[in-house]
C-alpha positions in Angstrom: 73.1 12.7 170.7 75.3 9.3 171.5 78.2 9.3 169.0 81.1 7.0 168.4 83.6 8.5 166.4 85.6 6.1 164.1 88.8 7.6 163.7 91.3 9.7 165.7 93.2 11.9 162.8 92.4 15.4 162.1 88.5 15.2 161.4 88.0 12.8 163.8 89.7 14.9 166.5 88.6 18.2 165.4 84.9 17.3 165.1 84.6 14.9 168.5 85.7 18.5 170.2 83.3 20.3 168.5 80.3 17.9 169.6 81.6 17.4 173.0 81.9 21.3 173.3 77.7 21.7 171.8 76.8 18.7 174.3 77.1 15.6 172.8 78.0 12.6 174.3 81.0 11.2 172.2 80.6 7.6 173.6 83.8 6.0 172.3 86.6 6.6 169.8 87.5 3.8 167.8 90.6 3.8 166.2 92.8 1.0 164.7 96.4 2.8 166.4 95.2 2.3 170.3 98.1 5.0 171.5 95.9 7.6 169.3 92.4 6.2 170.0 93.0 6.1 173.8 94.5 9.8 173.8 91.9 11.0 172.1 88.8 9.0 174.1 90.9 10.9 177.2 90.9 14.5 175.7 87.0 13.7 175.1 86.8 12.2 178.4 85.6 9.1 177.1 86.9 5.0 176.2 88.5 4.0 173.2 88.7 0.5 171.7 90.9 -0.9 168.8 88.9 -3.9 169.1 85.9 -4.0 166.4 84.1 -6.5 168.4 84.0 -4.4 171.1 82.3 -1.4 169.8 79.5 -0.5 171.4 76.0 -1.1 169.8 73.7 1.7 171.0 75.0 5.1 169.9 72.3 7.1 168.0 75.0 7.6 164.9 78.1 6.4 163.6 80.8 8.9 162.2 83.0 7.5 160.1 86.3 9.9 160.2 89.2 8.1 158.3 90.8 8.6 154.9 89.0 7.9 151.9 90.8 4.3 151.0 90.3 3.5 154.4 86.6 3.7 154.8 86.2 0.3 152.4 88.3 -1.6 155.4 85.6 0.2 158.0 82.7 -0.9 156.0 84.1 -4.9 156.3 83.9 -4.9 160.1 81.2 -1.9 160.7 77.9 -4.1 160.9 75.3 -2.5 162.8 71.7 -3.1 162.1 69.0 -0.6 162.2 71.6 2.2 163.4 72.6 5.6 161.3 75.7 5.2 159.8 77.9 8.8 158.2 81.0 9.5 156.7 82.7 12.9 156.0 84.4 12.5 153.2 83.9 14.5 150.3 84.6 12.3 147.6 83.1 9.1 148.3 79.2 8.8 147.8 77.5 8.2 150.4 75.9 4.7 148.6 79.2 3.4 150.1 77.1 3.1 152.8 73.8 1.2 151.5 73.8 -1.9 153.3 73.4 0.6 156.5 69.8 0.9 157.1 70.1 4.8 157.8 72.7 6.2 156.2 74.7 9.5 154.7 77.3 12.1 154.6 78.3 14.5 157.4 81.0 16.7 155.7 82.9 19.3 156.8 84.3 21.7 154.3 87.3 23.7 156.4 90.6 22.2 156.5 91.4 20.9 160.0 94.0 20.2 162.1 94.1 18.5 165.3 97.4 20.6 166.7 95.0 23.7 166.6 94.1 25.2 169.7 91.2 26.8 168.8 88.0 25.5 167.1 87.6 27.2 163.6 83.9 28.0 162.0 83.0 24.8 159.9 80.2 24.9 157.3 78.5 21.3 157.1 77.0 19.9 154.3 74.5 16.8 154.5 73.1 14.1 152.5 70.9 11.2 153.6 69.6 8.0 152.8 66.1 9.1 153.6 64.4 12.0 155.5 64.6 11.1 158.8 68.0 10.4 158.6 68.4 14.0 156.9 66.5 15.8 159.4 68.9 14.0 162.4 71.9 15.0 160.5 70.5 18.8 160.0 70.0 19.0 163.4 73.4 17.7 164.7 75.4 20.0 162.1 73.4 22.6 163.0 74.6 22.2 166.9 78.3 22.8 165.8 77.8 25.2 162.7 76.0 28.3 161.3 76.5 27.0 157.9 74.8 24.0 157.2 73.9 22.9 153.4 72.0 19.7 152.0 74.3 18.3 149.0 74.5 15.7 147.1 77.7 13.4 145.7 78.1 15.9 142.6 77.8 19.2 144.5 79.9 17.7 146.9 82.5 17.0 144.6 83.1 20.4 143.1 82.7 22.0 146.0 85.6 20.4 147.2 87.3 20.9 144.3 86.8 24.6 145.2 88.5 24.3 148.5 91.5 22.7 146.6 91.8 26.0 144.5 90.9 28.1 147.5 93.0 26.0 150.2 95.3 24.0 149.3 96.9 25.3 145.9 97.0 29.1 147.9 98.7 27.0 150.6 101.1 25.6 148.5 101.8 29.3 146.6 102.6 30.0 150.5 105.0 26.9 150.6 107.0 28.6 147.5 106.9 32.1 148.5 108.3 31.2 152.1 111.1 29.3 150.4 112.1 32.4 147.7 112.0 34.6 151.1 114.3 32.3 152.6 117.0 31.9 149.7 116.8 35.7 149.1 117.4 36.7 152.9 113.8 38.1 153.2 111.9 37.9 155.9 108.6 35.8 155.0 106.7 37.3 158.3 106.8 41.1 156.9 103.7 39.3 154.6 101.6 37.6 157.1 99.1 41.3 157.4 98.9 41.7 153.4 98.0 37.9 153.6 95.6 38.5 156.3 94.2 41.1 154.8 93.7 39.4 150.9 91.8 36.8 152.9 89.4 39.1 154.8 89.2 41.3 151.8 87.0 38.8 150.1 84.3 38.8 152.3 83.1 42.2 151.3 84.7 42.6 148.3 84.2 40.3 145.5 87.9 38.6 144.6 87.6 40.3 141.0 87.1 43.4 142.4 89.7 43.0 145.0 92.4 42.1 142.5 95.6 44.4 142.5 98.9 44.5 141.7 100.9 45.2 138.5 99.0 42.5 136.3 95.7 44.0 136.9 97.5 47.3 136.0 98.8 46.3 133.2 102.0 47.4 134.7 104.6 45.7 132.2 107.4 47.8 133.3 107.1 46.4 136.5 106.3 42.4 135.3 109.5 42.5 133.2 111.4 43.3 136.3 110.0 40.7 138.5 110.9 38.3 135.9 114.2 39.4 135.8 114.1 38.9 139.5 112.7 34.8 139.4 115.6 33.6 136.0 117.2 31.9 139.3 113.5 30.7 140.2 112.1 29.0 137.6 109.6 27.4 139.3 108.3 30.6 140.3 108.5 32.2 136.8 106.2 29.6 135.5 103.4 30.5 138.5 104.2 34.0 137.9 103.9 34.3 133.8 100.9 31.6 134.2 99.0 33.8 136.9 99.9 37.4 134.9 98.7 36.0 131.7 95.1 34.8 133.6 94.6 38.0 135.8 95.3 39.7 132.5 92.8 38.3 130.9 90.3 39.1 133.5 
């Protein structure tokens, strides 16, 4: 397929270099910052434009890759007639895009980052104005995916609010474990296998079954002494009393 690729952030980046890479033809990069658009379009080996009036008119889709708030300001310049039209955003329906004639969502549920080297596996879930459009979707997310799902705004929704839990909150549980290491002169590294290895765990092992640790145990001996460890931390005591009390529930 012909794509332009609106956008030159993470998604955008990320997903023009897994369609160039599955043999795509990423036709332009448009992106308001021209430093960013024209780096990209050159990584993609392809032309950039900041200019709305110059973006070309006979791509076979559209991907709209910016920020949520941002898509509204896209939508106010982004007229093109009898094209297909997508965004990837995961919580914005894709009626957002009705005035398109063929229309939907292309979104991909991995957290990306440009910086990355490597390309990571990406499940893709679709939704479409109409079948045709579904079908064309299907078939490009299947080019750059093993995982590819038809959902609608809802399921859309909480799966992404899934990822949050999964994703960002466990990053952010990262974020506050790196710092304790840090003020207590440990080295945060010695846990990158046992984090490795919690997240690999899972894919053969359902996550309740895979639970350890003194909670599960019932181990209060243990817990009392860990609090005793966090009175300087209490940040951390709350995440560690609130997290005990759930897995103990379990």
């Amino acid at each position: 397929m012909d794509i332009v690729l609106i956008g030159t952030g993470n998604t955008a980046s990320v997903l023009g270099r897994k369609l160039k890479a599955a043999g795509h033809q990423i036709v332009q990069i448009f992106g308001r910052n021209a430093k960013a658009a024209s780096d990209l379009a050159y990584e993609l080996d392809t032309e950039s434009t900041n200019y709305w009036s110059v973006v070309t008119r006979d791509a076979d889709i559209y991907i709209i890759a910016v920020s949520d708030i941002a898509i509204q300001e896209v939508l106010k310049e982004l007229k093109l007639p009898n094209k297909t039209i997508v965004h990837t955003a995961a919580s914005v329906s894709k009626e957002v895009l009705h005035e398109a004639t063929h229309y939907g969502v292309f979104y991909p549920l991995q957290s990306l980052k440009k910086e990355n080297a490597y390309l990571p596996d990406i499940p893709i879930i679709i939704d479409a104005s109409d079948e045709k459009t579904l079908n064309e979707l299907e078939l490009l997310a299947a080019s750059i995916s093993g995982k590819v799902m038809k959902g609608n705004d809802f399921s859309r929704l909480k799966l992404h609010l899934a990822a949050v839990f999964c994703n960002n909150f466990v990053n952010h549980l990262y974020r506050l474990t790196e710092d304790y290491c840090k003020k207590e002169g440990l080295d945060f590294q010695l846990l990158f296998p046992l984090i490795k290895e919690t997240a690999l765990r899972i894919e053969h092992l359902s996550s309740s079954k895979a639970q350890t640790g003194p909670a599960i145990r019932h181990d209060y001996n243990t817990i009392e002494k860990h609090k005793g460890l966090l009175k300087d931390h209490p940040e951390l005591l709350q995440f560690y009393e609130l997290f005990t009390d759930s897995i103990m529930k379990q």
